[in-house]
Backbone bond lengths (Angstrom), bond angles and torsions (degrees), N, CA, C in turn:
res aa  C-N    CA-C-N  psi(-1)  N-CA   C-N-CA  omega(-1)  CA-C   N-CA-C  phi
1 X - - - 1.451 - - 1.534 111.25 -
2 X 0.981 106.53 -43.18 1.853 131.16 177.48 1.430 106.29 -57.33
3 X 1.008 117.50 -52.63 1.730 128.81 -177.04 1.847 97.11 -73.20
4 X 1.136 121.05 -64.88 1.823 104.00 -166.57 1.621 106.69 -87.14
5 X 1.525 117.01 33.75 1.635 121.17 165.40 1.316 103.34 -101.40
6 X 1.537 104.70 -41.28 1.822 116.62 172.67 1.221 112.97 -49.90
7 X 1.677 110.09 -57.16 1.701 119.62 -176.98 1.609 110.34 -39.86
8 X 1.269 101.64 -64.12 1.280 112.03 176.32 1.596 124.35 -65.33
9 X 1.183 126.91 17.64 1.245 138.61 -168.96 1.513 78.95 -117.06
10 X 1.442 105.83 -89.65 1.935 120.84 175.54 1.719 95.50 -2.22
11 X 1.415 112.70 -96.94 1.303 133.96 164.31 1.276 111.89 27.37
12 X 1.727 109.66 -68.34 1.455 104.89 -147.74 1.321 91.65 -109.59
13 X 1.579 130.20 -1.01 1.687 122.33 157.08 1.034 123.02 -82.05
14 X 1.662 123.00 -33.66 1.596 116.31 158.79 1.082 125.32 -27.43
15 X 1.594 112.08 152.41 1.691 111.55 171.54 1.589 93.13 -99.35
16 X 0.846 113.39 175.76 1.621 135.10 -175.15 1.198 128.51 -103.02
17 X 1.371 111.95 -21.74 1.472 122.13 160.29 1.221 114.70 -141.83
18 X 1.025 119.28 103.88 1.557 147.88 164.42 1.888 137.53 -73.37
19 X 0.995 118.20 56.98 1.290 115.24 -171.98 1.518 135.28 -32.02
20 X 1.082 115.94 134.36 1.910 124.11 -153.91 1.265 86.47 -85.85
21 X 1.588 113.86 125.62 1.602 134.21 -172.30 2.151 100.70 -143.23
22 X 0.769 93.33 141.89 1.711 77.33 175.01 1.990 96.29 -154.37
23 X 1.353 101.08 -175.94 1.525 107.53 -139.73 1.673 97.90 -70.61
24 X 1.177 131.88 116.93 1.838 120.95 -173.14 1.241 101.31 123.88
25 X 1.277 140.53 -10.71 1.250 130.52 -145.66 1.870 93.74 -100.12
26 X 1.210 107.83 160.93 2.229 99.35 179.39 1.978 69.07 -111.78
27 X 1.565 91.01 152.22 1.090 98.46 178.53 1.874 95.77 -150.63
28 X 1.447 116.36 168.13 1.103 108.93 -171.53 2.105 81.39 -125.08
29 X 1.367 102.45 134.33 1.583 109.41 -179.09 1.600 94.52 -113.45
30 X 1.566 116.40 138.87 1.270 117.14 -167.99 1.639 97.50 -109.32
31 X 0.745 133.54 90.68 2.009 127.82 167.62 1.663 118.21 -74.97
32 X 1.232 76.64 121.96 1.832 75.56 156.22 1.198 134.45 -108.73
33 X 1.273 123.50 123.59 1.215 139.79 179.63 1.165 125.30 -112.35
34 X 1.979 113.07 146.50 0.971 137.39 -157.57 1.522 121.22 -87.80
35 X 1.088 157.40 15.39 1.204 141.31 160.69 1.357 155.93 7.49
36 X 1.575 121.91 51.97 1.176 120.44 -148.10 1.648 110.31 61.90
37 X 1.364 109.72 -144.03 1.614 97.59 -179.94 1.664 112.46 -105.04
38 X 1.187 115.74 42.35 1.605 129.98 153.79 1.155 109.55 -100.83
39 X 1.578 112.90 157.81 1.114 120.58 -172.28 1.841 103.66 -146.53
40 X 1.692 97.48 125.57 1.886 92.45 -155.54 2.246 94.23 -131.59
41 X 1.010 90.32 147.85 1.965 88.02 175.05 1.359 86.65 -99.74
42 X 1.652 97.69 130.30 1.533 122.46 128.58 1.504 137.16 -91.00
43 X 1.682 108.60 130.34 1.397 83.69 -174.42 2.164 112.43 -116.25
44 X 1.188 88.08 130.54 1.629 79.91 175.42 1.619 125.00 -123.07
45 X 1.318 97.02 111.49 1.535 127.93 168.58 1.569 118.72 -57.92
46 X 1.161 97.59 144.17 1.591 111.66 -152.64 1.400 116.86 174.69
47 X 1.919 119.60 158.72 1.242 115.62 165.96 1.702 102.37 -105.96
48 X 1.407 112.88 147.60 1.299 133.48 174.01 1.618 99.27 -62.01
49 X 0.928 113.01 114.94 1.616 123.90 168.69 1.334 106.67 -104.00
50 X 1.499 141.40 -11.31 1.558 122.62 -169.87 1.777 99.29 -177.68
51 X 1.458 107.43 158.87 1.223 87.68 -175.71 1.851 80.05 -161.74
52 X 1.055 124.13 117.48 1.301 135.88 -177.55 1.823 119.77 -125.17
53 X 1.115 135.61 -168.28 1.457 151.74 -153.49 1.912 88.69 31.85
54 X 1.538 75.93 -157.87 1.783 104.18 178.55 1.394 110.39 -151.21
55 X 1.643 111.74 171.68 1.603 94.60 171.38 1.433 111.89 64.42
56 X 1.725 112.91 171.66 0.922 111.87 164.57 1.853 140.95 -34.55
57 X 1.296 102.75 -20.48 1.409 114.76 169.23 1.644 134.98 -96.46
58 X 1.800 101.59 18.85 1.100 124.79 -179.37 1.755 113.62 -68.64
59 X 1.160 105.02 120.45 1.838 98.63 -177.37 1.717 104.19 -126.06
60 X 1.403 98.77 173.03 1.897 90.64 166.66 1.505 101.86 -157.76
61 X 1.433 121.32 150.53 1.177 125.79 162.02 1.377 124.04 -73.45
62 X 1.472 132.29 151.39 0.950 135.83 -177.68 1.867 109.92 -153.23
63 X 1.700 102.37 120.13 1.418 93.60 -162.58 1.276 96.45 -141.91
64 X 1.615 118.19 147.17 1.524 124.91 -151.83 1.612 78.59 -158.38
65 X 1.794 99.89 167.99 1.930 115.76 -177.01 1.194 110.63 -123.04
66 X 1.121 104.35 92.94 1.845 118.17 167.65 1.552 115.08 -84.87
67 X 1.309 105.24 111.49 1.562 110.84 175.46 1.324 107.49 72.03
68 X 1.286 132.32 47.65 1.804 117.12 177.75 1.395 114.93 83.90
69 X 1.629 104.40 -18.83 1.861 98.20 -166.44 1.761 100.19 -126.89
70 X 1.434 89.39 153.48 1.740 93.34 -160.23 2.058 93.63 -102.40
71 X 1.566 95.95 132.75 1.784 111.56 -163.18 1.488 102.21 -112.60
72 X 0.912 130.85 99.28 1.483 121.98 150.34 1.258 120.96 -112.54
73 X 1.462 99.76 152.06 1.639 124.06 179.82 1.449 102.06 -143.48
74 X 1.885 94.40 140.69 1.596 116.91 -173.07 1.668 92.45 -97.98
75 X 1.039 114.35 168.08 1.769 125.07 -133.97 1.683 91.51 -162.35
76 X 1.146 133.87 89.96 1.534 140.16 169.75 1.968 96.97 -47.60
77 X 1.389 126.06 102.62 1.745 107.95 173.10 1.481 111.26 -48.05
78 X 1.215 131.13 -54.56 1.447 132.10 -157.49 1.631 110.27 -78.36
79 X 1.200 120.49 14.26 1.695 128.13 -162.91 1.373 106.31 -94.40
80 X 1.454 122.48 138.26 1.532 131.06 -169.95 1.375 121.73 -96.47
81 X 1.215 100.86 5.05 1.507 133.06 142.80 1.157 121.21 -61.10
82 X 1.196 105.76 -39.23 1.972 104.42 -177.29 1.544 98.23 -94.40
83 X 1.583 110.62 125.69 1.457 106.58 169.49 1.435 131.62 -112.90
84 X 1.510 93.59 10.32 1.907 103.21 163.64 1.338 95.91 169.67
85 X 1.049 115.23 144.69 1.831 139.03 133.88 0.643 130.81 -82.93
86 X 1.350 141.13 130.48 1.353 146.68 -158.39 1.707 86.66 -133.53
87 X 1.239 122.88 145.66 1.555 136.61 161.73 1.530 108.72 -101.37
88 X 0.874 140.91 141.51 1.585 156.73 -135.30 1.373 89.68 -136.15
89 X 1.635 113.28 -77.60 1.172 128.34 -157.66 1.313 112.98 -163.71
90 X 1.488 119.96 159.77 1.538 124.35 -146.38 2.057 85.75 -138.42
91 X 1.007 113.71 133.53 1.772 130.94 -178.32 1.531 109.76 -108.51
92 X 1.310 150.11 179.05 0.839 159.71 -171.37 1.663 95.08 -149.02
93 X 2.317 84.64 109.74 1.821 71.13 175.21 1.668 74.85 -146.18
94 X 1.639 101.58 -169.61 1.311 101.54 -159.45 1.728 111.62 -153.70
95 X 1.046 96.90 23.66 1.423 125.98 141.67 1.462 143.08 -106.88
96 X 1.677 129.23 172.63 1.465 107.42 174.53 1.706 109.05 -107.60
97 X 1.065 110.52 13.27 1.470 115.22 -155.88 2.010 95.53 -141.01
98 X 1.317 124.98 112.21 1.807 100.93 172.07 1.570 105.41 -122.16
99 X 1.653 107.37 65.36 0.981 115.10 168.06 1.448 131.79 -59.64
100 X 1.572 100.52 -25.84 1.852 120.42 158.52 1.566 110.22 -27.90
101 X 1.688 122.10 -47.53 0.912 119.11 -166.83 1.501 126.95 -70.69
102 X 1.045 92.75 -10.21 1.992 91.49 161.29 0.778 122.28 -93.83
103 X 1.574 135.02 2.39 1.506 121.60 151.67 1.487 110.45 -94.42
104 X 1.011 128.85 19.90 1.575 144.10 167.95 1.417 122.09 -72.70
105 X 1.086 132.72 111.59 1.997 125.96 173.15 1.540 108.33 -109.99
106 X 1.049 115.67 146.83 1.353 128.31 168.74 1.724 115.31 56.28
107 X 1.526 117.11 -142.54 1.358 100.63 165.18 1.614 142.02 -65.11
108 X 1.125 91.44 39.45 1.983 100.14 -168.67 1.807 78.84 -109.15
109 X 0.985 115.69 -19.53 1.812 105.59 -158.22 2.099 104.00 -79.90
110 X 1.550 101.29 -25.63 1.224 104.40 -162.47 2.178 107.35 -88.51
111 X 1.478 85.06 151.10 1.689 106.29 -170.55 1.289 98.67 -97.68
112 X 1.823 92.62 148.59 1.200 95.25 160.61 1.443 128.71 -93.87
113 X 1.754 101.09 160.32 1.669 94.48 -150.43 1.553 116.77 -81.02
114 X 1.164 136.52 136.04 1.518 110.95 -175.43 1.512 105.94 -98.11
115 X 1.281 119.01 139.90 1.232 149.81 171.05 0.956 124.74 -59.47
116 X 1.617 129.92 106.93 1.915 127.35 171.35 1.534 98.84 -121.79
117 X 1.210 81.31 146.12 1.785 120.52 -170.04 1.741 88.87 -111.52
């Protein structure tokens, strides 16, 4: 009973269309943010390094190098805060997790790109 009250809780916070992103991919995450009573998108670019929960509690990291120093931020998917993803580009990697990449500098950090026909 407990489990399909949740479902139906889940349900009606999901978004409904969700764009197919998977672990490697550079993606551009659009936020909106609050400013006093303006309201402005930021967007932050990045590769998906991890992507964990499920359901409404599905999140993913996304980490890019600003100034010499490596930034990531985890990103709730289903959040009304986020107002699009855009996918850039898709890598060929072969893990589910590329936590490797923070001990990475310079060109050691970059994927290779995978190819669609």
């Amino acid at each position: 009973m407990s489990q399909q009250l949740m479902g139906v809780v889940e349900k009606a916070t999901m978004k409904s269309e969700v764009p197919h992103f998977e672990i490697g991919d550079t993606v551009d995450v659009h936020t909106r943010i609050l400013e006093g009573d303006k309201e402005r998108t930021q967007i932050f670019t990045g590769t998906v390094i991890a992507r964990s929960g499920s359901g409404s509690r599905e999140m993913f990291t996304v980490r890019r190098i600003v100034a010499g120093e490596g930034v990531e931020r985890k990103f709730p998917l289903h959040s009304p805060r986020i107002a699009q993803i855009e996918v850039k580009r898709s890598s060929v990697v072969r893990r589910a997790k590329l936590y490797f990449l923070r001990d990475r500098v310079g060109k050691a950090v970059r994927l290779k790109e995978r190819r669609r026909y």
